[in-house]
C-alpha positions in Angstrom: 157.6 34.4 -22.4 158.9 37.6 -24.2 158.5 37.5 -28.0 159.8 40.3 -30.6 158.1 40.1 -33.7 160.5 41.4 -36.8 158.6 42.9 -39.1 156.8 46.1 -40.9 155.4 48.9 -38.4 152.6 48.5 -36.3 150.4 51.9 -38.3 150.9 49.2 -41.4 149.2 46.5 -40.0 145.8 45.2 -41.6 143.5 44.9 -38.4 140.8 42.8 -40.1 143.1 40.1 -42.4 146.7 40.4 -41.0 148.7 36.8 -39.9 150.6 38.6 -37.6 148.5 40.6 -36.1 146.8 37.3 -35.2 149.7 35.8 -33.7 150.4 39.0 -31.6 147.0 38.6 -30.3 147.4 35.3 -29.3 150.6 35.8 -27.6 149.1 39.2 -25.6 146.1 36.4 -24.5 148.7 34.3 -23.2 149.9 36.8 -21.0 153.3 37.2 -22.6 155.3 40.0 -23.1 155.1 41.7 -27.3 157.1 43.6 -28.9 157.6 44.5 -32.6 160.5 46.2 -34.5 161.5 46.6 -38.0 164.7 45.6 -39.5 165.7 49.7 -39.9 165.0 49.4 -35.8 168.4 47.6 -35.1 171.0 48.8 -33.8 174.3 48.3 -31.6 174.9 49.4 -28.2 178.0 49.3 -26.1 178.6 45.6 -28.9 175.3 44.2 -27.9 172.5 44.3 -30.3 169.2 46.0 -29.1 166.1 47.5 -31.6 163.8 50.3 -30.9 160.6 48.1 -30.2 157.2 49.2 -30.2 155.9 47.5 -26.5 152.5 46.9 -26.6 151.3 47.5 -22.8 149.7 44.5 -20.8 145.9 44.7 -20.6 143.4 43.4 -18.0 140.8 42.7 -20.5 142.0 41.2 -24.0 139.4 42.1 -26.3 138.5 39.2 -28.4 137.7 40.9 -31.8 141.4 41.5 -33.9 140.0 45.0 -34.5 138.7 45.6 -31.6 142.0 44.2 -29.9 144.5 46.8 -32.9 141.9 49.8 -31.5 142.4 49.5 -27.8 146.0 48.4 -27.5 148.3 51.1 -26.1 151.9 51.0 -27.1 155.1 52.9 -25.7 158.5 52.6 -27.6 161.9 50.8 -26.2 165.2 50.3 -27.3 165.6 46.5 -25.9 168.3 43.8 -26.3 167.2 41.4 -28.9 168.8 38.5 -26.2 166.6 39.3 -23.9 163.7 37.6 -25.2 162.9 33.9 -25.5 161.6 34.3 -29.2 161.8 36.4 -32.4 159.3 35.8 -34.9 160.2 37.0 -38.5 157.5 38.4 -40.1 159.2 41.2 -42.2 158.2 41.2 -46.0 160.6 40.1 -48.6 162.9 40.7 -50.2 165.0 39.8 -47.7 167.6 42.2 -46.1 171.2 40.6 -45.8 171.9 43.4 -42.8 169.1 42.5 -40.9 170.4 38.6 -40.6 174.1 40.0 -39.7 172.6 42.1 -36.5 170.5 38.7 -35.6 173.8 36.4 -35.9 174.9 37.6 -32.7 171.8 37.0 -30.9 171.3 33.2 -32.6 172.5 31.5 -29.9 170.4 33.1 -27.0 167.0 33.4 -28.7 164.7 30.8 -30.6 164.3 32.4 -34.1 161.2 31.7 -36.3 162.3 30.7 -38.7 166.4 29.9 -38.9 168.6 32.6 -40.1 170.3 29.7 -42.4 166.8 28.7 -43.1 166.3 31.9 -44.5 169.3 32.7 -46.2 168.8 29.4 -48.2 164.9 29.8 -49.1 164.0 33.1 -48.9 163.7 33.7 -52.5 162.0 31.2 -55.4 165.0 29.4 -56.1 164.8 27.3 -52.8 162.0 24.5 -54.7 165.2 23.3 -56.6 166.7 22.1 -53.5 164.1 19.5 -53.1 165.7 17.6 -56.3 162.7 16.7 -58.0 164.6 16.3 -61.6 161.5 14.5 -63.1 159.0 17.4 -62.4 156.6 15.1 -60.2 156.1 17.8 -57.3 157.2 21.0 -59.2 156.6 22.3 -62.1 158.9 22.7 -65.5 161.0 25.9 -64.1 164.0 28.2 -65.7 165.4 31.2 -64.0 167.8 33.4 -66.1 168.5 36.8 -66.8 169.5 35.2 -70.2 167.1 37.2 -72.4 168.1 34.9 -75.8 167.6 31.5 -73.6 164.1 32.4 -72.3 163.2 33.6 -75.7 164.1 30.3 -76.8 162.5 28.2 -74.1 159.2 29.5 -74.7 159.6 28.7 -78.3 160.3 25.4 -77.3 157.6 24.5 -74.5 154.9 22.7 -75.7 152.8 24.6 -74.0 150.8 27.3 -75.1 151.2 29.7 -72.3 153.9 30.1 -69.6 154.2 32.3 -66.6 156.9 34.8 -65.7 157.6 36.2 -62.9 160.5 38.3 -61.4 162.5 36.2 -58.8 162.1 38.1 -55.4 158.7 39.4 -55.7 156.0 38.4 -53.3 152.2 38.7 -53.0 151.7 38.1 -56.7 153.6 41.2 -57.8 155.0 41.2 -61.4 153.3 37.4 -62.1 152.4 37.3 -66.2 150.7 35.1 -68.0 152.4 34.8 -71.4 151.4 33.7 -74.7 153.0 32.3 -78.0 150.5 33.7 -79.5 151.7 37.3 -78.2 155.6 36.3 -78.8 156.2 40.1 -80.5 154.7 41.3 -76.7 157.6 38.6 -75.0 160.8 40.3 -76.1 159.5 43.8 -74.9 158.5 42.4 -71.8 162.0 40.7 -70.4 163.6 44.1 -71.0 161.4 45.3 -68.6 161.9 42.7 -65.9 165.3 42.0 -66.6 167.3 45.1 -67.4 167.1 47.9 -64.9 168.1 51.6 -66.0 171.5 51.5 -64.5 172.2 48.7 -66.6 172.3 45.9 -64.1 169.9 43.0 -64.4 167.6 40.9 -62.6 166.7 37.0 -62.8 163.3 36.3 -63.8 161.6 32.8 -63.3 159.9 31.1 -66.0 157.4 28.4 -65.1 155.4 25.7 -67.0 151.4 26.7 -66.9 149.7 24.2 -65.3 145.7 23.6 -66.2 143.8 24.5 -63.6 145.7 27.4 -62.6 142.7 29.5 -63.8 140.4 28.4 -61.2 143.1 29.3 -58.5 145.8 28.0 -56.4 145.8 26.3 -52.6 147.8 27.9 -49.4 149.0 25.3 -47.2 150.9 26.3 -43.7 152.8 23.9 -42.5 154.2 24.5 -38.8 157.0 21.8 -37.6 157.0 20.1 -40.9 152.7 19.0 -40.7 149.9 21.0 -42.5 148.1 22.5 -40.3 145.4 24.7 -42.4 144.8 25.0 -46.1 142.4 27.2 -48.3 141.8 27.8 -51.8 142.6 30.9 -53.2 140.2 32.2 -56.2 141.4 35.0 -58.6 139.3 37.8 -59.4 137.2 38.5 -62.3 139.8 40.4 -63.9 143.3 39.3 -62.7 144.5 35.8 -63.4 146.1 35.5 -60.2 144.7 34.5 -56.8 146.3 36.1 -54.3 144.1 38.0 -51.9 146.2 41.0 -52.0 145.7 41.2 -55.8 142.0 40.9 -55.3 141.4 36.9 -55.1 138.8 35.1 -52.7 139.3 32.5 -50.4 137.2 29.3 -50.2 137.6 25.8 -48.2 139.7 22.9 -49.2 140.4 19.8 -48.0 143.8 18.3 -48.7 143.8 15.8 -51.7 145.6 12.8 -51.4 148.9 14.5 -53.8 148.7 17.5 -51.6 149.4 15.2 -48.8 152.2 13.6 -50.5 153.5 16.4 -50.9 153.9 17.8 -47.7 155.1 14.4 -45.9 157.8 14.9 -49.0 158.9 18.2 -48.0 158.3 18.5 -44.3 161.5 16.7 -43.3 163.7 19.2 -44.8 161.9 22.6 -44.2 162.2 21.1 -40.5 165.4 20.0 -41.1 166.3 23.6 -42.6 164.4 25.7 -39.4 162.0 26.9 -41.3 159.4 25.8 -38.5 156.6 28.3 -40.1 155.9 28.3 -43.8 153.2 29.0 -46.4 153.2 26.7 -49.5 151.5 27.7 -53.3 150.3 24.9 -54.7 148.6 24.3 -57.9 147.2 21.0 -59.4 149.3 19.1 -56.5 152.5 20.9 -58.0 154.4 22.9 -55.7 154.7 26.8 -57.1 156.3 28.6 -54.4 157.5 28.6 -50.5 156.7 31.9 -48.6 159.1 31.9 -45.4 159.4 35.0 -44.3 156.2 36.1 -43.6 153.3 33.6 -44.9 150.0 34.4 -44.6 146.4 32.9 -44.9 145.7 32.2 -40.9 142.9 34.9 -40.6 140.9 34.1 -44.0 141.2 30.0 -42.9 140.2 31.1 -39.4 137.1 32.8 -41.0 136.3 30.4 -43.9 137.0 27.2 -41.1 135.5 29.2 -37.7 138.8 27.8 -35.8 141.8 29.5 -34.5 145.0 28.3 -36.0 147.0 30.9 -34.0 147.0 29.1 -31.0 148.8 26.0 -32.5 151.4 28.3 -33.7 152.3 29.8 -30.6 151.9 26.8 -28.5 154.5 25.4 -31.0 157.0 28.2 -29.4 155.9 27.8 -26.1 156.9 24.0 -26.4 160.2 25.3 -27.9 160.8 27.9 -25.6 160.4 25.5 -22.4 163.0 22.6 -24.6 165.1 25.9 -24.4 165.1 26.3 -20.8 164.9 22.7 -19.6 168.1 22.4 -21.3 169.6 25.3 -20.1 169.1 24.2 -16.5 170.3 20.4 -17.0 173.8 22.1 -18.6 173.8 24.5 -15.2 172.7 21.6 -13.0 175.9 19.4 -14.4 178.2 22.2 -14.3 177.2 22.8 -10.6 177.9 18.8 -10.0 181.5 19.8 -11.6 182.0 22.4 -10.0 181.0 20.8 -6.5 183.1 17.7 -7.2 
């Protein structure tokens, strides 16, 4: 198997705590053939679609440490046709770049893409929760997203709750998340010029979100892979940060699945599958979902660490699975057509 992973250079990666490095790993284990690009890496040739890839070389000996493994790898550069390879694997950061979808349209049809380009058109910003019509608030949270600053004004006044969180609509890894206070409302007004008018003039859509108790003492990654959880950890925020992402300085600690968190994801598995989105990360807080990361979710290296297992390998032998469908379909269609052809 061939596999191109989309997503930020290889000199960014994390050695010690990156998913995708992880993956990469695994994949290079297996024998199969890696490369990465980035989405500025695409390009067209004679119509057909190729990328500059960074190929990272076959070894004998995979060493079994992801630092060790980052340290030893030798790499050469490529410019490859993105059809060529069984798989590409999204992993590029949001937001998430309209162009990059348009080069991988043409290439849809030949190569199993993790996750859907549709898929990620439709979720790959916070809006995508709506879709799964919970109009009583049972599985998500009170929500409004405007760039209305009068109306937001107004439905903080109006919440019964003391506090609120805002956040700007395509951030990611817990950038621009507030926690807002009535108490502070002379603060509130100052604060959604900032995140809503930009110095051209133009405007951005902020999200609005109920608080929900608890949310102080962290949230809970779940991955879900095919529509199933198959890891989850709780996420701890720092001393001085309300928010527990690990990138804004949060800790990770087990968790086992409650019986709502379950419910949960057998609610919303059908459609993720249903929508490609094969590989996702899910933010949940007091069994209330806060947010769907589908471009490139994380958490598999602190889970492996906090659970000593190695949920890498299900994800790739996920593909693999796919990969073969793929081909054993491929060669009934040829066999048939041969029969045809023959008659």
């Amino acid at each position: 198997m061939n596999i191109c992973f989309l997503m930020y250079p290889w000199e960014d990666i994390d050695p010690e705590n990156d998913t995708s490095l992880a993956l990469i790993h695994e994949c290079v284990k297996r024998n199969h053939g890696v490369a990465i690009c980035t989405p500025a890496n695409l390009t067209i040739r004679n119509s057909v679609t190729n990328a500059f890839c960074t190929v990272i070389n076959r070894m004998e000996k995979v060493p079994a440490n992801l630092k060790t493994f980052y340290k030893n790898a030798s790499i050469r550069e490529e410019m490859l046709p993105l059809a060529g390879f069984d798989v590409i694997f999204m992993r590029a950061n949001p937001p998430l770049d309209p162009i990059m979808l348009n080069f991988l349209d043409s290439v849809k049809d030949d190569v199993f893409i993790v996750n859907s380009l549709q898929g990620l058109r439709e979720a790959n910003n916070k809006l995508y929760t709506a879709a799964f019509g919970d109009s009583h608030n049972n599985i998500i949270p009170v929500t409004h997203v405007s760039k209305n600053k009068n109306y937001l004004i107004r439905q903080i006044k109006e919440s019964a709750a003391e506090k609120m969180i805002l956040k700007p609509l395509n951030g990611f890894g817990g950038s621009g998340v507030i926690l807002i206070e009535k108490s502070a409302m002379s603060n509130i007004k100052s604060l959604l010029d900032f995140y809503v008018t930009n110095s051209d003039g133009s405007s951005n859509y902020v999200i609005l979100q109920e608080y929900i108790e608890g949310a102080d003492q962290g949230d809970v990654r779940i991955l879900i892979l095919n529509g199933e959880p198959i890891g989850a950890m709780r996420r701890v925020p720092g001393s001085d940060d309300h928010r527990s992402n690990v990138s804004a300085g949060g800790s990770v600690a087990k968790h086992t699945l409650t019986k709502q968190e379950k419910a949960l994801c057998k609610q919303i598995g059908p459609k993720l599958v249903k929508d490609g989105l094969y590989f996702v990360g899910i933010d949940v807080i007091g069994g209330k979902l806060v947010e769907v990361n589908v471009m490139s979710p994380g958490g598999i290296t602190y889970m492996n660490k906090v659970y000593k297992t190695k949920i890498q390998c299900k994800v790739i032998d996920f593909i693999e699975s796919k990969v073969i469908d793929k081909l054993k379909a491929f060669d009934r269609r040829s066999r048939l057509r041969n029969e045809v052809e023959n008659a």
